[in-house]
C-alpha positions in Angstrom: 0.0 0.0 0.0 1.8 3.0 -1.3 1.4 6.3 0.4 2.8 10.2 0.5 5.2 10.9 3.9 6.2 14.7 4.2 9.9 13.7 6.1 10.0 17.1 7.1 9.0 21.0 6.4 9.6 22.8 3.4 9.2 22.7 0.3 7.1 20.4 -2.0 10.8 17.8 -2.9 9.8 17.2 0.8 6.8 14.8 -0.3 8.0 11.3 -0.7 6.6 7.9 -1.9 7.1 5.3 0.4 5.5 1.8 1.1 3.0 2.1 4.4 1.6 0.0 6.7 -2.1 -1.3 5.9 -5.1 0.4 7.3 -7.4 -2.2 9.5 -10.7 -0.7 10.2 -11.5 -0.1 13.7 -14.4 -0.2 16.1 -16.7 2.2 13.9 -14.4 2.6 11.1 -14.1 1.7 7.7 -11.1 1.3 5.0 -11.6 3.1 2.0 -10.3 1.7 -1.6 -9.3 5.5 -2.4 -9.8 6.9 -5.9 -9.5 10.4 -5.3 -7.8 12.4 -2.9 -8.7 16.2 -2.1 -5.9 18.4 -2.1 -6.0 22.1 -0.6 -3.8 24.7 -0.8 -3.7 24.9 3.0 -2.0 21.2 2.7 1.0 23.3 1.0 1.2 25.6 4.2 1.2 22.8 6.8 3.8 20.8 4.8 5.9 24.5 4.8 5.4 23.9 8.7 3.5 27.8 8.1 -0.1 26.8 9.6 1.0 25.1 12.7 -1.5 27.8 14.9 -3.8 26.0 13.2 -2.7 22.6 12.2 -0.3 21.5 15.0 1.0 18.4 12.8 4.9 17.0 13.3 6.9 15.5 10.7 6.8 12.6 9.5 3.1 12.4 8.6 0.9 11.6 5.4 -1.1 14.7 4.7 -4.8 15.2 4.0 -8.2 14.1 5.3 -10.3 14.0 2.4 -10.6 10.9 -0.1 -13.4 9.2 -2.2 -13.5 5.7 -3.0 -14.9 2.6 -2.5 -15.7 0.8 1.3 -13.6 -2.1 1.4 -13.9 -3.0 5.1 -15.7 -2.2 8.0 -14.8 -2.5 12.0 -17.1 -3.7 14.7 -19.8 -1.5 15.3 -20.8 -0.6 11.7 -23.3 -1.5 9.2 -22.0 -4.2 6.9 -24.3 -2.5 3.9 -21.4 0.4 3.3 -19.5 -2.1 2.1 -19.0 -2.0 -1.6 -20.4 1.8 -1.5 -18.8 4.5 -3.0 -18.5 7.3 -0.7 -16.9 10.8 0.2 -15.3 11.3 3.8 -13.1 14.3 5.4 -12.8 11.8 8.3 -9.7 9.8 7.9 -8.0 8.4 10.4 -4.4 9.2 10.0 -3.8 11.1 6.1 -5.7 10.9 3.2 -2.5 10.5 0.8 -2.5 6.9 0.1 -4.2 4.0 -1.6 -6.0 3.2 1.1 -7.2 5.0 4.4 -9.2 4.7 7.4 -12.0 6.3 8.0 -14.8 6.7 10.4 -18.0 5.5 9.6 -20.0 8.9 10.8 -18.6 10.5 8.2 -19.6 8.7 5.3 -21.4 10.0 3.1 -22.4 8.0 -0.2 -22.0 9.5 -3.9 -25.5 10.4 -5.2 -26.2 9.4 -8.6 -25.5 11.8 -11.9 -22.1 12.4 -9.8 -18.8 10.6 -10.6 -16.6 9.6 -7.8 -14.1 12.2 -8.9 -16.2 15.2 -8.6 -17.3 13.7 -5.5 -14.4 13.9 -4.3 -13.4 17.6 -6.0 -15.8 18.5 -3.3 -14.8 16.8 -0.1 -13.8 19.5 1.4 -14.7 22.5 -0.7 -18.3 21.4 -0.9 -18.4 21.4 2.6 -16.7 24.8 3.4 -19.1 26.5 0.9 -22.3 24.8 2.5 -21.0 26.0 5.1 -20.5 30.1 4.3 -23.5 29.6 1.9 -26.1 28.6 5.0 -25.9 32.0 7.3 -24.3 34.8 4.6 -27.4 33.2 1.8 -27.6 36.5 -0.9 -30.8 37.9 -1.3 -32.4 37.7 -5.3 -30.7 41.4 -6.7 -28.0 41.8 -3.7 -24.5 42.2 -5.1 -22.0 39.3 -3.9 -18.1 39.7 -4.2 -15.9 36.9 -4.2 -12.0 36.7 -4.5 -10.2 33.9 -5.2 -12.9 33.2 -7.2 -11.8 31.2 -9.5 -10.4 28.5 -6.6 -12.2 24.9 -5.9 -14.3 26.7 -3.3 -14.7 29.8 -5.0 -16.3 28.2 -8.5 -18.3 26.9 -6.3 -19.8 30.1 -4.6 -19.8 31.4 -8.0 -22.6 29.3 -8.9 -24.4 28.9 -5.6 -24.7 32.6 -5.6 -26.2 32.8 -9.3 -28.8 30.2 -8.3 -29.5 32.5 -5.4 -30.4 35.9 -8.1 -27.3 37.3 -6.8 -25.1 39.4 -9.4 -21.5 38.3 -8.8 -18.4 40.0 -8.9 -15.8 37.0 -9.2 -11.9 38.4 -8.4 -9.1 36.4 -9.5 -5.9 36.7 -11.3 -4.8 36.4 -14.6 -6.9 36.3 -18.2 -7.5 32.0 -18.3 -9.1 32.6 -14.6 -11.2 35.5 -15.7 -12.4 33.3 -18.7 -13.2 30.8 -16.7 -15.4 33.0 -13.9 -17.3 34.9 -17.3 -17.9 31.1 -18.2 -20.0 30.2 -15.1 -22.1 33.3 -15.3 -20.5 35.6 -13.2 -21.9 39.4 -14.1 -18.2 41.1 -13.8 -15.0 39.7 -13.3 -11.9 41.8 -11.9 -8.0 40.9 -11.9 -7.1 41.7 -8.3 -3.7 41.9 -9.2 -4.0 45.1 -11.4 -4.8 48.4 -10.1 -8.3 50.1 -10.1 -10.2 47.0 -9.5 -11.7 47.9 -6.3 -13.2 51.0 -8.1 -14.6 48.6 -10.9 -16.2 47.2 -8.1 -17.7 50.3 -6.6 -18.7 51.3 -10.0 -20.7 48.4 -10.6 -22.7 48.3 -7.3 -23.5 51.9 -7.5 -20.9 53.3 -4.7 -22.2 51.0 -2.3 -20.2 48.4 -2.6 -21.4 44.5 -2.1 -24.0 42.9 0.5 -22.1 39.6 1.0 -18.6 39.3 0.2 -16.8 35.8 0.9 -12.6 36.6 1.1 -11.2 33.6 -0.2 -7.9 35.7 -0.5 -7.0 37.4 2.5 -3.9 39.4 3.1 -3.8 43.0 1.4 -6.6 41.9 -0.6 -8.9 41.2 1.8 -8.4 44.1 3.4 -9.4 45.5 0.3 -12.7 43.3 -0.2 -13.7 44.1 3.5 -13.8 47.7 2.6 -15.8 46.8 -0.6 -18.8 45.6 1.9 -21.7 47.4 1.7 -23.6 48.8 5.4 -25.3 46.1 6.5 -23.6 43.3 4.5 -22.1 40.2 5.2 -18.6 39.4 5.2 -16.8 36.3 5.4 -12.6 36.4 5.7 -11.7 32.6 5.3 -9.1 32.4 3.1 -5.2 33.2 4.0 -2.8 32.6 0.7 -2.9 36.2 0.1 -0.2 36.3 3.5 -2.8 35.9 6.2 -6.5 36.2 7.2 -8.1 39.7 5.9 -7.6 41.9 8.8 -11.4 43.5 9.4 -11.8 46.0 12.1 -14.2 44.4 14.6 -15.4 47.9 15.4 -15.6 49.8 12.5 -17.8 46.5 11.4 -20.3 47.5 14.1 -20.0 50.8 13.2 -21.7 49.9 9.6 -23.6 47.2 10.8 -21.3 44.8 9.1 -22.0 41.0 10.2 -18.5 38.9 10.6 -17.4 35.5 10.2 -14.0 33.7 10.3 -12.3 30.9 9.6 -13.7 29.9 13.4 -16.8 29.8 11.9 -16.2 26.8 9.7 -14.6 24.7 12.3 -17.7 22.1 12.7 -17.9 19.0 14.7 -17.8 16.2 12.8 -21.6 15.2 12.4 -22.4 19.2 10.9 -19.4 18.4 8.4 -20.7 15.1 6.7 -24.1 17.1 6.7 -22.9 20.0 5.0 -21.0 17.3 2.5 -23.9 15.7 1.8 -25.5 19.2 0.9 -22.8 19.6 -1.7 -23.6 16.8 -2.9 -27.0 17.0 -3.6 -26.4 20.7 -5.3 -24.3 19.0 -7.5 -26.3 16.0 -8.4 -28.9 18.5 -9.1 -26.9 20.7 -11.3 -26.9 23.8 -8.9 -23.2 23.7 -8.8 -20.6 21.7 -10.0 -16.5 21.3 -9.0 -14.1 22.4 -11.9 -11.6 19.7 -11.6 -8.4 21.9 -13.2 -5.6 18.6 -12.8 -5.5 15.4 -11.7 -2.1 14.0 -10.3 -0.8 10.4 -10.0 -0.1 10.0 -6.0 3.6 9.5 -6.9 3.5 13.1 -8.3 1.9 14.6 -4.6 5.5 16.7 -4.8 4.4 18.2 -8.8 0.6 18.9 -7.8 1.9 20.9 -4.6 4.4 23.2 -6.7 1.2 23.9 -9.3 -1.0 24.9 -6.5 1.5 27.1 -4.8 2.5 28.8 -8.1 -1.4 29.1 -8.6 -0.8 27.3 -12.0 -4.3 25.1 -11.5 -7.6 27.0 -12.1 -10.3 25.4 -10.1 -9.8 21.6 -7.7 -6.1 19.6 -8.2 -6.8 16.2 -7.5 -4.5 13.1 -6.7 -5.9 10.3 -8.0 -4.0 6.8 -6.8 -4.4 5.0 -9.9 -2.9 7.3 -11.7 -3.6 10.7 -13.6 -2.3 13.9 -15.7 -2.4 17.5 -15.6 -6.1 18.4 -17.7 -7.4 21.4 -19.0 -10.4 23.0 -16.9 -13.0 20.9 -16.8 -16.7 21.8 -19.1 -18.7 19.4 -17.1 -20.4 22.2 -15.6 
């Protein structure tokens, strides 16, 4: 059984193949024949050893927590019927990087029909984490949502929930193949973030008053920038950190325009929420509200090469590692 071992931190040449111990399924666990495995850019900051506030983790260890696959075995305690199943989890036991994980049982949650267990699996975590932010910060039909890093596995995703919602969306991302990409999935103006004047464009576009919900998948400078962009009265969500930290927003002058906050605190859920909010995703999916770009697919041997592209922001929508083997792809149209 073949998994990834990050020896130590630092760069991606720090992700190694090695041969691991098989996974036995414990009392209310199960051990997953993986054929996809989630990858995160937040994966690239642990492995740096640049997230450990947050992910306390010591070398050697196999990183990730989100596969899908097939049930292979379960432990004492669980129903025999997921065997055989395909399913999505972000409960492994132990890292998600290998041919085969544990799992526990509670958070299993079975692929849906009109899904494939690879888009499944492009929204293990993703799908979750924009349940999540899409449940309490909802757009109203005609209110103006922002969204940087838009053109990320979550962000796509927000993208579309927000469209379904009668939300005109301002999508934020870098580069021309992004912006393509964000104009593809309906959003009503995109912006390069990286190119002066596009918080004006923004202000232009929503009248001076900038946007009701706003979901910083960016943070750093940036976010900063998308705070101030929040309409009196809006929402705003500061979750992402690759922009060099979480979007600083003054908890006072937030009250002072009747801004509601959330965090990355907010999406820390106990484990039962989590499945529930996967199993959300997945039924947006299956019903063609949303669906994952997949932007690569990796073998597992090439965890190192899939690391660099999301770090160098090469990858437009969800990298994938896929076990059995797999290739750098254009965007995906399955949309």
């Amino acid at each position: 059984m073949r998994e990834i071992v990050a020896g130590e931190f630092g760069g991606p040449e720090v992700l190694v193949l090695r041969e691991g111990v098989e996974p036995i399924a414990g009392p209310g666990q199960v051990v997953v024949d993986v054929e996809v495995v989630d990858t995160l850019f937040v994966e690239t900051r642990i492995r740096r050893g640049a997230a450990r506030d947050w992910f306390p983790v010591v070398p050697p260890y196999v990183p990730g927590g989100g596969v899908a696959g097939r049930v292979a075995s379960v432990g004492a305690g669980v129903d025999p019927a997921w065997r055989g199943r395909s399913v999505v989890t972000t409960a492994v036991v132990g890292g998600a990087y290998a041919e085969r994980v544990a799992a526990e049982a509670r958070g299993l949650v079975p692929v849906p029909s009109g899904l494939t267990v690879r888009e499944a699996g492009a929204l293990a975590y993703d799908g979750t984490t924009a349940m999540a932010l899409y449940g309490p910060m909802r757009p109203r039909p005609g209110e103006w949502t922002l969204i940087t890093a838009a053109a990320g596995g979550m962000g796509v995703l927000l993208v579309q929930l927000a469209r379904a919602a009668g939300s005109p969306v301002i999508a934020a991302a870098r580069g021309e193949r992004k912006l393509a990409l964000l104009r593809e999935l309906g959003a009503d103006l995109v912006v390069d973030y990286t190119l002066p004047g596009w918080a004006d464009a923004v202000r232009e576009a929503t009248g001076g008053t900038g946007a009701h919900v706003v979901w910083d998948g960016a943070g750093g400078e940036r976010g900063a920038t998308a705070f101030a962009l929040t309409a009196d009265g809006g929402r705003f969500s500061g979750h992402g950190a690759p922009g060099g930290g979480f979007a600083a927003a003054d908890p006072a002058e937030a009250e002072r325009r009747g801004i509601a906050l959330r965090g990355i605190e907010d999406l820390q859920l106990p484990p039962e929420e989590r499945a529930s909010r996967l199993a959300e995703a997945l039924d947006a999916a299956a019903a063609g509200t949303m669906r994952p770009v997949i932007g690569a697919t990796f073998p597992l041997a090439e965890a190192a090469a899939a690391h660099a592209a999301i770090e160098a922001r090469e990858v437009t929508g969800k990298t994938l590692l896929v076990p059995s083997g797999g290739q750098p792809v254009s965007p995906s149209r399955a949309i």
